[in-house]
C-alpha positions in Angstrom: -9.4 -16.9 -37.3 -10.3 -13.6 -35.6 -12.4 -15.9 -33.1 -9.5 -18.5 -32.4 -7.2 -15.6 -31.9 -9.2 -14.1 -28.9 -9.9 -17.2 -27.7 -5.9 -18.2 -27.7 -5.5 -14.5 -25.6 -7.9 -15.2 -22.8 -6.5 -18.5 -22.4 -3.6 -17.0 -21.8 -4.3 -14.3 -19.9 -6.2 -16.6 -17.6 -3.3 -18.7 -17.3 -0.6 -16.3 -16.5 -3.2 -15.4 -13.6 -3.1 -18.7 -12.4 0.5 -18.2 -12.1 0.7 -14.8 -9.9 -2.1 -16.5 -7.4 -5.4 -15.1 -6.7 -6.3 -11.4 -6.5 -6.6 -10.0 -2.6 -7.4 -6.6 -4.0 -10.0 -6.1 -1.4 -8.2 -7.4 1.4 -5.5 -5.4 0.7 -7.3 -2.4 0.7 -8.5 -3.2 4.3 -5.3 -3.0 5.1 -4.1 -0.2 3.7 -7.5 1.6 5.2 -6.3 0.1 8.8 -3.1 1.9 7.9 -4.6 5.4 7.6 -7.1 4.5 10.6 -3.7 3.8 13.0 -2.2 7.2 11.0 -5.5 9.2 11.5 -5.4 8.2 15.9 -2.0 8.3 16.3 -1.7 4.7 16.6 1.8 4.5 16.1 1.6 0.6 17.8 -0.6 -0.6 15.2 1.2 1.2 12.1 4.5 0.0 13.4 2.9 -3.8 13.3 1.5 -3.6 9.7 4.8 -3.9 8.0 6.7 -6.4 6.6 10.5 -7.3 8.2 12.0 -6.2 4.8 10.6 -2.8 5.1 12.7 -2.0 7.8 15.6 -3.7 6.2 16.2 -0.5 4.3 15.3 1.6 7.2 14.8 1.2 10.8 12.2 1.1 12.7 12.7 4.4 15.2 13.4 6.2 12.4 10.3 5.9 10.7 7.9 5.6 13.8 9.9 8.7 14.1 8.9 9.9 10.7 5.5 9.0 11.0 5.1 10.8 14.7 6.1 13.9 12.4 3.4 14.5 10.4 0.7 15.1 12.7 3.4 17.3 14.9 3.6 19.3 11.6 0.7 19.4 9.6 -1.8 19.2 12.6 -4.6 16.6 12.6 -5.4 14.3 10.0 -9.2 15.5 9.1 -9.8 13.5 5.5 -8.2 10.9 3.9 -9.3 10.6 -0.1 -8.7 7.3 -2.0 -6.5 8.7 -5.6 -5.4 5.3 -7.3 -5.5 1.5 -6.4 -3.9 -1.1 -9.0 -2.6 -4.5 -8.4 0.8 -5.6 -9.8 1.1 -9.1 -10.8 4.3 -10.4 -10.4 6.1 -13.9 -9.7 6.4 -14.7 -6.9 3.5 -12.4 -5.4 1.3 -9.9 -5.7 1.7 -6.1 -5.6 -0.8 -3.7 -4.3 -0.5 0.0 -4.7 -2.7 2.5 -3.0 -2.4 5.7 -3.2 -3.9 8.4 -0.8 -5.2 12.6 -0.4 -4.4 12.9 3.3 -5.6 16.1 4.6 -4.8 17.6 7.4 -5.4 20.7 9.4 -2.2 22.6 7.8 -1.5 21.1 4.7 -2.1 18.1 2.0 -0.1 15.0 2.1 0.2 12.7 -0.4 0.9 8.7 0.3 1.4 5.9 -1.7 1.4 2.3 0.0 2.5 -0.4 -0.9 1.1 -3.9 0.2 2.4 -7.7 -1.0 0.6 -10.4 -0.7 3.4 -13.0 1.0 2.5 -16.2 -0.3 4.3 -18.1 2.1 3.2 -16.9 5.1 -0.5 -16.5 3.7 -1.2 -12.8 4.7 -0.5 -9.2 3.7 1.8 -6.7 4.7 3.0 -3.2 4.1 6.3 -3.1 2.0 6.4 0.5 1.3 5.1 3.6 1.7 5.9 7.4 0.7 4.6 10.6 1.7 5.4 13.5 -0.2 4.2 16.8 -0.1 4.0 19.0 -3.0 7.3 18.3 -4.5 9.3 17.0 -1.7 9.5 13.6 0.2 9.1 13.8 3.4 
């Protein structure tokens, strides 16, 4: 019974995988990497072109170029960035990939967690959210 049990869980498991679409957990950590490359050189072009239209539904797009123009103007280079979590969250509809990141600059640690979705529909990857906190505060 024990056996049949297991047996009924994979199945089901492997099922409701078949229903959130395949895993792009790799691929989705190239991208977030391509984020912290464009970060890392200043690249405000290519971060700015990584994200997906809803993002900047909820906040437009000169003021977060603006916020990401900041941190290098106050923390001072970006000289290390350390991977501190990836996980993928399965949901319908899409996938959910959540990075997050030790980025260390000259003056200070920041932390970031990224957010990348697989959009189904348009067959490719983009950047849905992002925060960068450091120590207790959002920045």
């Amino acid at each position: 019974m024990k056996r049949l049990t297991g047996i009924m869980a994979l199945c089901a498991v492997l099922l409701l995988a078949g229903c959130f679409g395949g895993d792009r957990q790799d691929e989705a950590a190239k991208l977030a990497s391509r984020m912290n490359t464009a970060i890392q050189k200043q690249d405000w072009d290519a971060a700015m072109s990584l994200y997906d239209d809803k993002f900047f539904a909820a906040v437009s797009r000169k003021l977060w170029r603006d916020k990401l123009e900041a941190l290098p103007k106050r923390f001072g280079l970006l000289s290390d960035i350390k991977l501190t979590f990836a996980q993928n969250n399965p949901r319908f509809g899409n996938n959910h990939y959540i990075f997050g990141y030790q980025l260390n600059y000259q003056h200070g640690v920041v932390d970031e967690t990224i957010t990348i979705v697989d959009v189904g529909n348009k067959g490719h990857l983009v950047v849905r959210d992002q925060i960068f906190k450091h120590g207790e505060n959002i920045l």
